[in-house]
C-alpha positions, 0 to 999 in steps of 0.5 A: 202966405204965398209970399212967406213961401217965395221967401223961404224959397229964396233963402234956400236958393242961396243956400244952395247956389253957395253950395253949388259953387263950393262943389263945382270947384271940389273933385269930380266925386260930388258930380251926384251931389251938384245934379241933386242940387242943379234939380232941385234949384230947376224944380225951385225956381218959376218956368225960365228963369232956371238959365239964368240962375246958371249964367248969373249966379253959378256960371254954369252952361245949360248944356253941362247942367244938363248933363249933371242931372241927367248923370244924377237921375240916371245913376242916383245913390249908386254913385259909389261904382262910378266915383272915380270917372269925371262928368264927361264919361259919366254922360256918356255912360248914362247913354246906354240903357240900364240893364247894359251899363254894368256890363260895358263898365266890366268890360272897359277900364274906363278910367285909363281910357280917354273920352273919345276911345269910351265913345267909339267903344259905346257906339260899337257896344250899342251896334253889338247889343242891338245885333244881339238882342235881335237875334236872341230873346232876352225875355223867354217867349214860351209860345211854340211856332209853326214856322215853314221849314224851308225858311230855317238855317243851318247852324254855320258849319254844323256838320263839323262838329256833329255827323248826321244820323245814318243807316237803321238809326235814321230810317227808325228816326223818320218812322217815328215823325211820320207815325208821331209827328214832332214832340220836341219843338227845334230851337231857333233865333229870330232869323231862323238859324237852327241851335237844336233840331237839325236831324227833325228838320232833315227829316220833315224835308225828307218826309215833305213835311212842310212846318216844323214846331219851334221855340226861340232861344232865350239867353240872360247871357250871364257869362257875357259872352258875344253872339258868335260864342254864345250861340256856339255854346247853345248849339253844343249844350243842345246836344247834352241830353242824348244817350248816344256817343254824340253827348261825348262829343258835343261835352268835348266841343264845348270843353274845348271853346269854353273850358278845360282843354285837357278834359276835351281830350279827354272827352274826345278820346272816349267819343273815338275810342268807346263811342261804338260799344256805347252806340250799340247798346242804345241800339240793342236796348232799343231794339230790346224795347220794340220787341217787348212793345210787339209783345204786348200788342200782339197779347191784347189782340 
């Protein structure tokens, strides 16, 4: 029996040692089909005996069969991506994780660029991905934080783009931290720059608070947009929910990085031009608010 199925193996081995040779001298679109074959005929033949099939019968290097199979068990039936690119760039391709080759093959036309141009720019990919998922959590982390507040950083020139809040508005916002602590946890990278929560952070180091409740931010990056920008974006987009002025102003900022910029002058002028009146009325209604909850304290005691 065990020599009926050495046979059978062998007969397949030359079946396909033809079929390799008849590949290997084709186009470089039956790279999958050779790494299928160079597979199976390794997994075929006895422990060390696969070297020298390659040398004898095929005269193929190990080293570029190497590559074939990785290629193969990398990129398996989705070859059809990837049909137009010769063995090389697709070793190097292999190199990057899964969940970033789709991304890099959009970026680059890697048929008109040479070998040695694809590899300086994958090392500067793997350099800026590994930058990026250092600093932003690819995998949301619902856990919240205490993390001392003399630790976190300013987002870079954050006062240019939003003012801080003054007068009545802020002494009102400090009075509620201290009566209610911090409800909405800030946003912040791993290495403690703030997106969202300048003003509560401001305030507990007014108030001598010493920690704040914090969340990491979370980013699929589905726009494929570099850290710089995409952190940029965040920290506009943080500003979206408040009912004051500021919402213009953070919609303007972002239609003018990421958008249309005739609508952020749109925006804009609407921040100048009505940003007063809008202020106003958030602060009447509020004032309206404390006076009905005065109200109502004083009837129940």
């Amino acid at each position: 029996m065990t020599n009926e199925i050495k046979v059978m193996q062998d007969d397949e081995i030359k079946v396909m040692t033809k079929e390799f040779i008849r590949l290997k001298d084709a186009t470089m679109n039956n790279v999958i089909k050779m790494g299928e074959i160079l597979i199976k005929v390794k997994e075929s033949l006895p422990h060390g005996k696969f070297g020298e099939w390659l040398e004898n019968e095929v005269d193929f290097s190990q080293r570029t069969a190497n590559q074939l199979m990785k290629i193969t068990r990398e990129f398996g039936s989705n070859s059809q991506a990837i049909s137009n690119l010769d063995s090389t760039k697709l070793y190097l391709l292999a190199e990057l994780p899964v969940d970033d080759r789709e991304d890099f093959m959009n970026e680059n036309d890697l048929q008109n660029i040479s070998t040695r141009e694809m590899k300086e720019r994958i090392k500067d990919y793997k350099k800026n991905v590994n930058d990026f998922w250092n600093i932003v959590d690819r995998t949301l982390d619902e856990n919240t934080y205490e993390i001392f507040v003399d630790e976190l950083k300013p987002f870079p020139n954050h006062d240019f783009y939003f003012p801080e809040m003054k007068g009545r508005n802020y002494l009102n916002f400090l009075t509620s931290i201290e009566k209610y602590g911090i409800i909405q946890p800030v946003i912040i990278t791993r290495d403690n720059t703030i997106i969202s929560g300048h003003q509560r952070v401001r305030a507990c180091k007014d108030l001598g608070i010493v920690t704040i409740p914090a969340h990491y931010l979370h980013s699929e990056n589905k726009r494929n947009y570099s850290l710089n920008d995409l952190l940029l974006d965040d920290f506009l987009s943080s500003n979206f929910h408040t009912r004051t002025s500021i919402f213009w102003l953070a919609v303007a900022w972002r239609e003018f990085y990421f958008g249309d910029k005739e609508k952020s002058q749109e925006y804009m002028d609407k921040f100048v031009n009505e940003g007063d009146e809008i202020d106003k009325k958030l602060d009447d209604w509020m004032e309206e608010k404390r006076q009905e909850i005065a109200q109502l304290k004083a009837k129940h005691n």
